[in-house]
VOMAR-515999 format. One record per residue (C-alpha): residue number from 1; residue in one letter; x, y, z. Coordinates in pm, 1 decimal. Each point is the difference from the previous one (the first is absolute). Layout:
BEGIN
<r><num>NUM</num><residuo>a</residuo><X>X</X><Y>Y</Y><Z>Z</Z></r>
...
! end
This chain:
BEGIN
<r><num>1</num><residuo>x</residuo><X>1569.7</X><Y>-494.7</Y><Z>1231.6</Z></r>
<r><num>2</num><residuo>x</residuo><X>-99.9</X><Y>-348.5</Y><Z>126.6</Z></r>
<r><num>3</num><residuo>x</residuo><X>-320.5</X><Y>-15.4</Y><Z>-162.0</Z></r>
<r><num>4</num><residuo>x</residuo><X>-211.6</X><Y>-33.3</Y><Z>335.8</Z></r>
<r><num>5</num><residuo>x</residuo><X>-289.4</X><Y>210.0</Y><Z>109.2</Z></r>
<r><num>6</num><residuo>x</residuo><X>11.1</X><Y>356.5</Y><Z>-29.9</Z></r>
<r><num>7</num><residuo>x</residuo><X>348.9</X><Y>69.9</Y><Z>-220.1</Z></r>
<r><num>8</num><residuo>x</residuo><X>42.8</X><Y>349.5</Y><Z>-132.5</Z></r>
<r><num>9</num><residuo>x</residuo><X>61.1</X><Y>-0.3</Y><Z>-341.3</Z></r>
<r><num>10</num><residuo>x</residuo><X>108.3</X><Y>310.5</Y><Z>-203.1</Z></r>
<r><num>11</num><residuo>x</residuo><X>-165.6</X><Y>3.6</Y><Z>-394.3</Z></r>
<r><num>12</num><residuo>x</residuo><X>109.4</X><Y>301.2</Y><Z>-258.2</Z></r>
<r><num>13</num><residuo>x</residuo><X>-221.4</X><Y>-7.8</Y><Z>-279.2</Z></r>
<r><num>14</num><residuo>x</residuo><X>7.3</X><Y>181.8</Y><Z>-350.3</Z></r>
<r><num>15</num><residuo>x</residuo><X>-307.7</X><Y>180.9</Y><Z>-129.2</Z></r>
<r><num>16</num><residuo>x</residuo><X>-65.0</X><Y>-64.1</Y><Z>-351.5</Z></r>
<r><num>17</num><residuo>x</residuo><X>-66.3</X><Y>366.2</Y><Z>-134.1</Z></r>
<r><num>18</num><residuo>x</residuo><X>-223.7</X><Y>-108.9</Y><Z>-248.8</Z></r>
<r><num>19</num><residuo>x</residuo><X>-281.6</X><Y>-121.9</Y><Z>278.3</Z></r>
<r><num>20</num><residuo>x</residuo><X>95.3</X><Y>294.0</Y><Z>216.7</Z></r>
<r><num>21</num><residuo>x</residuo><X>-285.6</X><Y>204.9</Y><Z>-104.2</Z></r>
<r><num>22</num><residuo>x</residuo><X>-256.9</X><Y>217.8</Y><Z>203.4</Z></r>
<r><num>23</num><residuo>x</residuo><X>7.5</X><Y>283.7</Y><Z>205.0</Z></r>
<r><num>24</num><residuo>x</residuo><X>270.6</X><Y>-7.3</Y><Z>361.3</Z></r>
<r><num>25</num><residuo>x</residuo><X>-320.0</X><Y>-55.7</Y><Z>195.9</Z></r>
<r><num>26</num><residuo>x</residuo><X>-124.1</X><Y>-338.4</Y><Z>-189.2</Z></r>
<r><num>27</num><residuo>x</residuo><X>337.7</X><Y>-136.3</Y><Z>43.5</Z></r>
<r><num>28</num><residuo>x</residuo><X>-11.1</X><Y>77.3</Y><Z>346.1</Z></r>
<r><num>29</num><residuo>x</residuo><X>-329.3</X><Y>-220.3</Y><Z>43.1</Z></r>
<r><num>30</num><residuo>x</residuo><X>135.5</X><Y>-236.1</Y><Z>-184.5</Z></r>
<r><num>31</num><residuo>x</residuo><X>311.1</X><Y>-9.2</Y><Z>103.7</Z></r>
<r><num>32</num><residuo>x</residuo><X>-194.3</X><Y>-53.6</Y><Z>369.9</Z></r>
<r><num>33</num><residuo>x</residuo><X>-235.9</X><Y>-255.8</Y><Z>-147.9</Z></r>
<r><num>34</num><residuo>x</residuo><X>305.6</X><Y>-173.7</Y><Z>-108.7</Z></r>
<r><num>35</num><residuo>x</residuo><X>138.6</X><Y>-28.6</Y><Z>355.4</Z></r>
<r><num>36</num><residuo>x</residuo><X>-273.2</X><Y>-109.2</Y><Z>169.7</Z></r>
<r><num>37</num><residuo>x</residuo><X>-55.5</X><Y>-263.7</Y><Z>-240.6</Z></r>
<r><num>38</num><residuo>x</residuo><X>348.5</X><Y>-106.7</Y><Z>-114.5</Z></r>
<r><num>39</num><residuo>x</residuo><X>144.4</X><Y>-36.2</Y><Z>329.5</Z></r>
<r><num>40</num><residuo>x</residuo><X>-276.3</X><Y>-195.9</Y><Z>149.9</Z></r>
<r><num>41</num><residuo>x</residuo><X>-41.1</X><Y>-275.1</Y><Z>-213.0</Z></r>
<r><num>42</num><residuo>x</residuo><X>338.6</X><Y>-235.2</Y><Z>31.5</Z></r>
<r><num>43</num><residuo>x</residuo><X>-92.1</X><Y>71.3</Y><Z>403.7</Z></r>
<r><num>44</num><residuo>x</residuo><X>179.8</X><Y>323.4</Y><Z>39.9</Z></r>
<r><num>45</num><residuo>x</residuo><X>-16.9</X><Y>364.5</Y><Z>24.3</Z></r>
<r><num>46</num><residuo>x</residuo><X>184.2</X><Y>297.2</Y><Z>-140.3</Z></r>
<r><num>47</num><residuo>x</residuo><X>202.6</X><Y>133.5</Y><Z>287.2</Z></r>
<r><num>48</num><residuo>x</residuo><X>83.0</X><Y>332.5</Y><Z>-233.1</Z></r>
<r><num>49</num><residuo>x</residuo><X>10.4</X><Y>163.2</Y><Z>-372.3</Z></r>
<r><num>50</num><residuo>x</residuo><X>170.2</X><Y>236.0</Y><Z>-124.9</Z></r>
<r><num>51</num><residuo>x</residuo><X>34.4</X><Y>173.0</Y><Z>-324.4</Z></r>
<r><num>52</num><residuo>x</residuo><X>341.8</X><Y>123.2</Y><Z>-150.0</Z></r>
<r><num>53</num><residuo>x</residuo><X>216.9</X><Y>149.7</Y><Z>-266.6</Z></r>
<r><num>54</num><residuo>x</residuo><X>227.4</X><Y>-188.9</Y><Z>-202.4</Z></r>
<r><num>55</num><residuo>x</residuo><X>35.5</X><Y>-338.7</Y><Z>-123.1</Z></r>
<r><num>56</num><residuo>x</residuo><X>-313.2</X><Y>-184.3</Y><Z>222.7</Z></r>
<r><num>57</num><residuo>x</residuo><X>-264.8</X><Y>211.7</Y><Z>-8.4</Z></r>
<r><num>58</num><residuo>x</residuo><X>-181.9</X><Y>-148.1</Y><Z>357.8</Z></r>
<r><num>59</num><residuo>x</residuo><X>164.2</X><Y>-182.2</Y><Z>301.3</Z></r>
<r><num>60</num><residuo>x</residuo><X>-214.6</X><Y>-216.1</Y><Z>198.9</Z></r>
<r><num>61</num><residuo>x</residuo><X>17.8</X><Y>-234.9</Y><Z>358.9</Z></r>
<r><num>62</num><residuo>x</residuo><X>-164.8</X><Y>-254.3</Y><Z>37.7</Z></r>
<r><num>63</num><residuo>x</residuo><X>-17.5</X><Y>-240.3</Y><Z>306.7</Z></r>
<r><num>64</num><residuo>x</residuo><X>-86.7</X><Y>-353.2</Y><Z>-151.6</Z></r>
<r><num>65</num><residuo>x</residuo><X>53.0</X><Y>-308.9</Y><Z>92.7</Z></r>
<r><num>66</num><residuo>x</residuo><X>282.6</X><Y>-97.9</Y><Z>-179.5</Z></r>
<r><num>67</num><residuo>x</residuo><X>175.3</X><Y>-24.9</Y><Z>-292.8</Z></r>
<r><num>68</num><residuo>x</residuo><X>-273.8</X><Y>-186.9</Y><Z>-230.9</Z></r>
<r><num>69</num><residuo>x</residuo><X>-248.7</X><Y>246.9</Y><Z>95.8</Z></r>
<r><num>70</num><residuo>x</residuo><X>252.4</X><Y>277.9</Y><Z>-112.7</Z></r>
<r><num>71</num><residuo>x</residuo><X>61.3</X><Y>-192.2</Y><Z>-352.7</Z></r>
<r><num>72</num><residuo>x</residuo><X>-390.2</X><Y>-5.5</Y><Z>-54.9</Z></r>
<r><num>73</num><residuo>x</residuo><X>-105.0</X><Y>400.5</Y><Z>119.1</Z></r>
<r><num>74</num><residuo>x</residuo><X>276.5</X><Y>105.3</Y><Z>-236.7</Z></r>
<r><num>75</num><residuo>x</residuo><X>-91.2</X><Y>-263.8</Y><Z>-290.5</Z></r>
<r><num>76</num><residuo>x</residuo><X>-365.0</X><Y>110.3</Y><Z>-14.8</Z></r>
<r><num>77</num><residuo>x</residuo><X>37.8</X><Y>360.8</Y><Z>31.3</Z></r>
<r><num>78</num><residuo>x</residuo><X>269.8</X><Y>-36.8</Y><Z>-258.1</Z></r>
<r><num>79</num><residuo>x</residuo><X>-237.3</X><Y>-198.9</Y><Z>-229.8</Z></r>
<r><num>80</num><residuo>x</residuo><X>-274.2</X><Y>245.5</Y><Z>21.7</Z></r>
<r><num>81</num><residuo>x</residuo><X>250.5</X><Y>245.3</Y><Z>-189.7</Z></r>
<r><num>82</num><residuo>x</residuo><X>-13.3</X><Y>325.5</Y><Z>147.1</Z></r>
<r><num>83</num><residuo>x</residuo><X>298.1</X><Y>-41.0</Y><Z>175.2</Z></r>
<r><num>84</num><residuo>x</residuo><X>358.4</X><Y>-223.3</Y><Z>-24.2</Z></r>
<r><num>85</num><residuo>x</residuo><X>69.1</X><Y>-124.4</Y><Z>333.4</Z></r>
<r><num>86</num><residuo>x</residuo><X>329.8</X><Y>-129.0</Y><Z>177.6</Z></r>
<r><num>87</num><residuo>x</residuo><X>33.5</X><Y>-158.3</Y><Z>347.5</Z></r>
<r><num>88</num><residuo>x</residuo><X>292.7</X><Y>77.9</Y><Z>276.7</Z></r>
<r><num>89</num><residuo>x</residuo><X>70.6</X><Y>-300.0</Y><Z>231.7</Z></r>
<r><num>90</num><residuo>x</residuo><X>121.6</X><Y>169.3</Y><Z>317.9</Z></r>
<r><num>91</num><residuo>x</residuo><X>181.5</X><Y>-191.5</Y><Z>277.7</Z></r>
<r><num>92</num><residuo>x</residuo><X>49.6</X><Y>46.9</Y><Z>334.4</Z></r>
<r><num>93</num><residuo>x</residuo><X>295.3</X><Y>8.1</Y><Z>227.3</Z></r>
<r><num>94</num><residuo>x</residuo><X>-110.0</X><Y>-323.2</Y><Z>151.3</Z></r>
<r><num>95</num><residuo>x</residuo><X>1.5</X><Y>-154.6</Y><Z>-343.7</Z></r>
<r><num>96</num><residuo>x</residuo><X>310.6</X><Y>172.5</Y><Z>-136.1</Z></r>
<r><num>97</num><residuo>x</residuo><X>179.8</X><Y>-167.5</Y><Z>317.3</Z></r>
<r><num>98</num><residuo>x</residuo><X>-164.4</X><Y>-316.3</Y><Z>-95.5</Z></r>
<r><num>99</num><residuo>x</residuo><X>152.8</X><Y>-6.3</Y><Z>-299.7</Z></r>
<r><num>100</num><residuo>x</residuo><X>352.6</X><Y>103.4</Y><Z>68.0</Z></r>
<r><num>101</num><residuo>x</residuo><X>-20.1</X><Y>-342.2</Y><Z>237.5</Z></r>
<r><num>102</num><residuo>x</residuo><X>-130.2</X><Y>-231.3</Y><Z>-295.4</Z></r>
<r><num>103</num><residuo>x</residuo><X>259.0</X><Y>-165.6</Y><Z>-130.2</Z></r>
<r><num>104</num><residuo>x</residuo><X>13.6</X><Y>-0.2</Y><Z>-442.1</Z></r>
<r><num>105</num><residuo>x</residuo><X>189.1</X><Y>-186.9</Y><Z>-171.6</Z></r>
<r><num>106</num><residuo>x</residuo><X>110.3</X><Y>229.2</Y><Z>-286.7</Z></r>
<r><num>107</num><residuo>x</residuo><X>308.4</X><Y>29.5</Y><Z>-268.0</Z></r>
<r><num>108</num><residuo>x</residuo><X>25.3</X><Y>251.5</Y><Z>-209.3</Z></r>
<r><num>109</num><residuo>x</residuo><X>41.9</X><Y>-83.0</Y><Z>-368.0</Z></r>
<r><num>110</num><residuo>x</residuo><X>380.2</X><Y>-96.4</Y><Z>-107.9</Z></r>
<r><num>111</num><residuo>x</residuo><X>98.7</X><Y>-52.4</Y><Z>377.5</Z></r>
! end
């Protein structure tokens, strides 16, 4: 991801089971509040959400505008505690053939 306008960025989050409380339906509205809200404020939108089994408990995309905006979405909503984000940096194949041209200057330890 470049970090321009309009980058999709992938967050799993966490919950925390000890704020999970309430019935299905009051998780639902908030979990709708949340998305309207959330993915609005670093000037983006959730593109989707999903909720799942096993070790993250919701998947989320978001299109922001870059990176930064990505760091602070998952920052607050980690800080408000209800649920333990993590960010995905995808790339594209533009960018992945970007970077096989870069040249790195690289040796591996006891070369």
């Amino acid at each position: 991801m470049k970090g321009g306008p309009d980058a999709e960025v992938p967050l799993q989050g966490e919950a925390d089971p000890g704020r999970a409380q309430g019935s299905a339906q009051g998780r639902r509205e908030r979990a709708a509040r949340g998305r309207r809200a959330h993915g609005r404020r670093p000037g983006g939108r959730v593109e989707t959400m999903y909720w799942a089994f096993g070790d993250d408990d919701v998947y989320v995309t978001a299109e922001l505008p870059g990176n930064t905006s990505a760091a602070a979405l998952g920052m607050v909503v980690s800080a408000a505690g209800g649920v333990r984000t993590s960010t995905v940096v995808l790339l594209s194949a533009e960018e992945i053939d970007e970077a096989v041209r870069q040249r790195v200057d690289y040796r591996a330890p006891g070369a």
